[in-house]
C-alpha positions as CSV (number, residue, x, y, z in Angstrom):
1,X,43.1,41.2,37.5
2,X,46.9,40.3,37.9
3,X,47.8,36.7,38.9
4,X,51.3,36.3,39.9
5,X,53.1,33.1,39.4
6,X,55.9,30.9,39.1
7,X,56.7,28.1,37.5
8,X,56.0,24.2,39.2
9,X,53.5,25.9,41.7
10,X,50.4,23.5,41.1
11,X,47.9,26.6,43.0
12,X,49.2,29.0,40.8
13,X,48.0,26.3,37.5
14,X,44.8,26.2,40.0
15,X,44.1,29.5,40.0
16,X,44.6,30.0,36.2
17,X,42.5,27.1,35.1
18,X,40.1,28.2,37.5
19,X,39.7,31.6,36.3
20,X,39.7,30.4,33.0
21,X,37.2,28.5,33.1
22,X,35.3,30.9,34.7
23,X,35.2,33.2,31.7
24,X,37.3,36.0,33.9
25,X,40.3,37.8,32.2
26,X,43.6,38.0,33.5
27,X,47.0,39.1,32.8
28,X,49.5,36.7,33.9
29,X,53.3,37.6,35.8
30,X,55.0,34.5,36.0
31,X,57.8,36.0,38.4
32,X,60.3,32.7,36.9
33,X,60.4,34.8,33.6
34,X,60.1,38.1,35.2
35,X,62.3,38.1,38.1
36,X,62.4,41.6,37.8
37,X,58.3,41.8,39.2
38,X,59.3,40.3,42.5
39,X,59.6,43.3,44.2
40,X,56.0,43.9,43.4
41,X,55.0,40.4,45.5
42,X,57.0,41.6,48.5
43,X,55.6,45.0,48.5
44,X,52.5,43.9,48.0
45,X,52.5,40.9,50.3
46,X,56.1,41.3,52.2
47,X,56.5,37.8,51.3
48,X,57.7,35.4,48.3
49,X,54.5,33.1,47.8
50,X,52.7,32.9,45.1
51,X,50.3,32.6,43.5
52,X,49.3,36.5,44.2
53,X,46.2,37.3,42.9
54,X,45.3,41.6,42.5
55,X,41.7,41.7,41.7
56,X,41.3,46.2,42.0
57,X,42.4,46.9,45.5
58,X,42.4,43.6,46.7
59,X,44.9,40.9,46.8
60,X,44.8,37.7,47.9
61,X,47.9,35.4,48.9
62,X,47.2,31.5,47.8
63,X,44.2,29.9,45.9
64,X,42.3,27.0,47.6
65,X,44.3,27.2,51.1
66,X,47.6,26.8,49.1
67,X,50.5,29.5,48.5
C-alpha cells in the first residue's frame, strides 16, 4: 500500500495513524519532500488532494470524507 501525503494535512496523519494502528504496512510519499511524485497524484487521480491511498489496483482519494 502507498499512502501519499503532505505535510499539515490532518486526514493524511488520519490515515497513517489509522493504518498503523491497524497492524497494515505502508510506504509513505510525503509529496512536501518529494515534489517530484506529484505527477503520480495527478495521473492517478487528475487532481492535487491528498491523502491518496493505492492499496493493489485501487486508490482511494481522502480518508474519513476528508481530502
Amino acid at each position: 500500500m502507498i499512502i501519499y501525503t503532505k505535510n499539515g494535512c490532518p486526514h493524511c496523519d488520519a490515515a497513517k495513524q489509522h493504518f498503523t494502528a491497524e497492524g497494515i504496512q505502508f510506504e509513505e510519499v510525503n509529496i512536501s519532500v518529494h515534489s517530484e511524485r506529484i505527477r503520480e497524484i495527478e495521473q492517478l487521480t487528475k487532481s492535487l488532494k491528498v491523502p491518496v491511498i493505492v492499496d493493489n489496483e485501487q486508490v482511494t482519494v481522502g480518508f474519513n470524507g476528508g481530502s
